[in-house]
C-alpha angles and dihedrals in degrees: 000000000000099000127196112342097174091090145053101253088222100163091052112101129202119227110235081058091073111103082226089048099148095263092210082065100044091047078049095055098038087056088055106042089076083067093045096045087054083057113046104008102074087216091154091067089047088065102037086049111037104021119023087058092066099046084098092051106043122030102225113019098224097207123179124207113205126209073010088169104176095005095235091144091037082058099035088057088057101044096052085039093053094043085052088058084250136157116230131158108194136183128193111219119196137142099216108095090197092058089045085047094052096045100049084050083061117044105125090197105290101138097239120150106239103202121168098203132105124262094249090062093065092036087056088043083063091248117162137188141201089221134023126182148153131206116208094338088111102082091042086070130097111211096264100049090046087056085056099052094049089055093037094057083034080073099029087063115101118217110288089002118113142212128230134192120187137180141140122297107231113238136150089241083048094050093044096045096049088049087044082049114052095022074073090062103025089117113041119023095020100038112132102014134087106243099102086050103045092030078070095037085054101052086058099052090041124109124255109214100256095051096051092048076050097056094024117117126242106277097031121093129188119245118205121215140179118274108039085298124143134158137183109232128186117186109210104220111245 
């Protein structure tokens, strides 16, 4: 049953967010969100769109992914970069010491920076970035912590770089897709993870358009994607 979809499910929490989350199945669930986010994320176009372009202009492209968990996009950055003959420098953010752990354990040599700090802390320490961006960290966020990570990326944002947050859009199609979707593999693939059961938790907590143009900063504008896809992007003038 698909439930109430005409509001952000905010009290709902998913489960690899508990500090006593069983660590075998979030280990389990950072190791296969590199195969999900192939899948639903359209980081590919991320990096064909917002990376690969200034390559010609900064050497390297110093890009930070926010709320980065198993790095998988972080990885994934480095690897495409490095097959296009490209220069990137890029560092995983994330406050979870469990997720940065995780990560380090399991660089396979990629050359990504693994940092657990918030994003505050750099932005204080006067970093900056040619790109800045988040994958599915959005819906995470209370009001207040998502303010802060809009100003925070506001300073973290070299000049005519951008910062892009991206995450699902909620929808009934996208609920029941993703449910459709991962019921298939429960059992095999995703099998002691929690990727079926957040996934789902996700959806619910997640923005509709209109409601993220309705909470989005001056100076920030919402982008819509196929499929159930949004993010909030801000362009630092050069």
């Amino acid at each position: 049953m698909i439930g109430d979809l005409s509001r952000r499910a905010i009290h709902e929490r998913e489960l690899m967010d508990d500090p006593d989350a069983d660590l075998d199945m979030l280990e389990r669930t950072y190791r296969r969100f590199a195969i999900v986010n192939a899948v639903v994320s359209r980081r590919r176009r991320v990096y064909r769109r917002e990376i690969r372009p200034r390559v010609a202009r900064n050497s390297p492209v110093r890009v930070l992914d926010i709320g980065s968990g198993g790095a998988d996009m972080a990885r994934a950055i480095v690897h495409w970069a490095h097959r296009d003959g490209a220069s990137v420098d890029v560092t995983a953010l994330d406050l979870d010491p469990r997720a940065v752990s995780w990560a380090r354990a399991n660089d396979t040599g990629d050359a990504v920076h693994h940092r657990c700090a918030s994003s505050s802390a750099l932005a204080d320490a006067g970093e900056k970035f040619d790109v800045v961006l988040s994958n599915h960290l959005l819906h995470h966020l209370d009001e207040t912590d998502r303010a802060a990570l809009l100003a925070d990326s506001e300073r973290l944002v070299a000049p005519g770089g951008v910062a892009l947050h991206c995450d699902i859009e909620r929808s009934r199609l996208a609920y029941a897709s993703y449910d459709l979707g991962t019921a298939l593999f429960a059992r095999t693939v995703l099998a002691g993870s929690f990727i079926r059961a957040d996934g789902l938790t996700s959806i619910r907590r997640s923005y509709t358009a209109a409601e993220l143009v309705a909470v989005a900063p001056p100076g920030w504008h919402v982008e819509r994607t196929f499929p159930a896809r949004l993010a909030l992007r801000h362009e630092q003038p050069a």
